[in-house]
C-alpha positions as CSV (number, residue, x, y, z in Angstrom):
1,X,22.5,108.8,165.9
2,X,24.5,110.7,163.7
3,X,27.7,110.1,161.8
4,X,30.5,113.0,161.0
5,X,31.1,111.1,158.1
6,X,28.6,108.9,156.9
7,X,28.8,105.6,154.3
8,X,26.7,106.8,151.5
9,X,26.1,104.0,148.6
10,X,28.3,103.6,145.6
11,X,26.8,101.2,143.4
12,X,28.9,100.1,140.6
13,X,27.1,97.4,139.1
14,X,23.1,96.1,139.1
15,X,21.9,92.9,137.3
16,X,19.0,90.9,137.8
17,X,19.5,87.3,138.9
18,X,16.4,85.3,139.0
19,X,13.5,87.8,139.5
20,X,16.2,89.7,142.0
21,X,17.4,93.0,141.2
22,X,21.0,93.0,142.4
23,X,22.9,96.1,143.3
24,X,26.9,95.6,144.2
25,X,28.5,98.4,146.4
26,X,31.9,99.1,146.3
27,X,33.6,101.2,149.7
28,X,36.7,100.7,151.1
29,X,38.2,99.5,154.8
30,X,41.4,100.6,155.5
31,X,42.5,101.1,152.1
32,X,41.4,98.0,150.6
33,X,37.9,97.9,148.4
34,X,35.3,96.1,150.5
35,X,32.1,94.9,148.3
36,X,28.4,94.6,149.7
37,X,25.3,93.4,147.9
38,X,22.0,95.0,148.5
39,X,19.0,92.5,147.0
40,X,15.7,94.3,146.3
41,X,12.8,91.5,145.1
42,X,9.2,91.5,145.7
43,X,8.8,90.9,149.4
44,X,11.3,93.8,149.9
45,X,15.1,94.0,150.1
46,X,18.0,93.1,152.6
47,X,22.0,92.8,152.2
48,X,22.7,90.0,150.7
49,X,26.7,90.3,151.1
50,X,27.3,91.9,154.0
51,X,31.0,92.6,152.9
52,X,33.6,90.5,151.0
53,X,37.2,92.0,149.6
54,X,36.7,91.1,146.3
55,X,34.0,91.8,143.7
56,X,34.1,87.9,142.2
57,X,33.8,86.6,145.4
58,X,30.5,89.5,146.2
59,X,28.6,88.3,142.9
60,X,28.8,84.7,143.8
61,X,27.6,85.0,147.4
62,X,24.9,86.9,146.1
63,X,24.0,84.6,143.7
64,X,24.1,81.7,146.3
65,X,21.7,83.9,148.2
66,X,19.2,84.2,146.1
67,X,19.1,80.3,145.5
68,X,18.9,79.8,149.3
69,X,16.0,82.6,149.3
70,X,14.3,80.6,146.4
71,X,14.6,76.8,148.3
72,X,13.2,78.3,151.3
73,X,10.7,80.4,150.4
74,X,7.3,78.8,149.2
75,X,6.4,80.9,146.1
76,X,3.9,84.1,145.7
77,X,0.8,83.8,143.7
């Protein structure tokens, strides 16, 4: 499928948070700036944040992701 007008990335911040390379992308929905997190680590990457409305709120979810990731995950030799 196609879009007229697709959703390219804008990333306006990356930092590494425990072995995670974390890249926060800034759009907007109906006016108001929507935040997403994209995670790339070793097994691969995945949204972390799916969407949030504010930037604070974006890093911290992320960060509580990659904690749950780390629980769950036995580690990699």
């Amino acid at each position: 499928m196609l879009f007229a007008d697709p959703d390219y990335p804008h990333v306006v911040m990356s930092f590494t948070y425990r072995g995670f390379q974390l890249d926060l992308d800034q759009s907007e929905d109906q006016g108001l700036p929507l935040f997403s997190v994209w995670a790339t680590y070793d097994r691969g990457c995945a949204v972390a944040v799916p969407g949030v409305y504010s930037r604070r709120e974006a890093i911290y979810k992320a960060k509580r992701w990659v904690d749950q990731r780390l629980k769950t995950q036995p580690p990699t030799a």
